[in-house]
N, C-alpha and C positions, 0 to 999 in steps of 0.2 A: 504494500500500500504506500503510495506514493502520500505526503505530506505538503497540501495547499501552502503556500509560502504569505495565507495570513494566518493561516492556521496554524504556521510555525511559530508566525509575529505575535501570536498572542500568547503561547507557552514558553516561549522566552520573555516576556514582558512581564507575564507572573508569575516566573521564577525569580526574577530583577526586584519585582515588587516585594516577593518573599523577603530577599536579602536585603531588602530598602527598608523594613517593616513598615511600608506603605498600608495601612488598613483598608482603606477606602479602596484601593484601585486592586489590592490581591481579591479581597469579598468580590469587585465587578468583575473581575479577566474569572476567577473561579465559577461567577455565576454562568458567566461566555460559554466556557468549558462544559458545563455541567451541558447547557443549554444545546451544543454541538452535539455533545458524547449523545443525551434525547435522537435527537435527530439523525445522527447515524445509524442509532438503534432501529428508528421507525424507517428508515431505507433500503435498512437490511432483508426484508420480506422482496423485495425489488430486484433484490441482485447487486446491491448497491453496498458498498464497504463505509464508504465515508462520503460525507454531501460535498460538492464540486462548491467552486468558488463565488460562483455566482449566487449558490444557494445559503452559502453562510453571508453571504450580502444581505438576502434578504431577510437574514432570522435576524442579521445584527440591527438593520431597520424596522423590524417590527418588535424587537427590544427597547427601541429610543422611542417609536410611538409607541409604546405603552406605557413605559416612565414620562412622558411627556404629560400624558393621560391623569398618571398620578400625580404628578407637579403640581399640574391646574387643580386638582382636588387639593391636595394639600392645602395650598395657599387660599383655597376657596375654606376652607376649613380652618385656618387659622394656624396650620401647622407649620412655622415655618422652617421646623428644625427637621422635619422628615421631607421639606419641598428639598431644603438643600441638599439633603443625601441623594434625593432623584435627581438634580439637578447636577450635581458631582458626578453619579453615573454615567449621567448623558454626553457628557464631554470627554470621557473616557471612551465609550463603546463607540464615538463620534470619532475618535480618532483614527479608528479601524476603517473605517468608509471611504469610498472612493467620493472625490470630489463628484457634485451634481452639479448638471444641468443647469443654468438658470437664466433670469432675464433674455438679452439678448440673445444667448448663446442657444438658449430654449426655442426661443422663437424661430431662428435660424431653422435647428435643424428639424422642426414641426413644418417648416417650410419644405425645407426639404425631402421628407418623407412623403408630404400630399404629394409635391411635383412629382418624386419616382410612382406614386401609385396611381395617380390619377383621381386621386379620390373628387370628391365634388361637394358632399351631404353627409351630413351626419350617421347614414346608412354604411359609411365605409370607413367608420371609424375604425373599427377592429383591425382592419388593412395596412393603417398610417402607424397603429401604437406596435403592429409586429413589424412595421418597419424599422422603427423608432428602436423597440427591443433589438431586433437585429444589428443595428449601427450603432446603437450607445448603451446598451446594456445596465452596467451595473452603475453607469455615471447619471442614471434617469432614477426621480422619484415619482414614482407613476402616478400619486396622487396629482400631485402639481403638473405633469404630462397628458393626464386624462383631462383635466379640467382644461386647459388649453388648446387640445386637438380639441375636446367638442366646440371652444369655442369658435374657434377658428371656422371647424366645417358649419356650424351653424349661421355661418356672416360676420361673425367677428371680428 
């Protein structure tokens, strides 16, 4: 079994953290781990040994939106000693991520997908965003890509 080279990035970061006696950051890169080792587990019925890189991309973004999740409670809550523990997380498992997509850069290549597909209407949405997938992959947050291609195909 071959070892993803962020999946190396973060077992060496929380051995660093160990010997740092960093708290905060061994508990987040352990929780990573733990969260991985899950996922391997559930792949394994598939034929799958270990999840590919693109897919611990997407467990480490659905990590940050759900601490983000708790953030906003927290602070809605009055907690704000448990918002900053979420919020310390988030900049941590944030640093494992590939740069996104944004602004200009977004618009660009949402351009460029309709052009390669021909899209027209909102009907061929589906088309532009495995375009999209296809050319930017793991530098896309599909939330903010999905809401932009509808807009666009819908006259925006």
């Amino acid at each position: 079994m071959t070892t993803s080279p962020l999946r190396g990035r973060i077992l060496d970061d929380l051995k660093a953290a160990m010997r740092a006696r960093d708290a905060l950051r061994v508990s987040t890169l352990r929780m990573v781990s733990a969260k991985l080792k899950d996922a391997d587990i559930a792949a394994r019925p598939r034929g799958i040994e270990a999840i590919a890189e693109p897919d611990i991309v997407a467990l480490l973004r659905g990590m940050v939106k759900s601490r983000r999740e708790s953030e906003a409670q927290y602070r809605a809550g009055n907690r704000p000693d448990l918002a900053d523990q979420e919020a310390g997380e988030i900049a941590i498992i944030e640093g494992y991520l590939p740069q996104t997509l944004a602004g200009a850069a977004l618009d660009d290549a949402i351009a460029a997908a309709i052009a390669a597909t021909g899209a027209s209407g909102p009907k061929e949405m589906g088309a532009v965003i495995a375009a999209l997938k296809a050319a930017h992959g793991p530098a896309l947050d599909m939330a903010a890509a999905s809401a932009a291609v509808k807009a666009k195909l819908a006259g925006g």
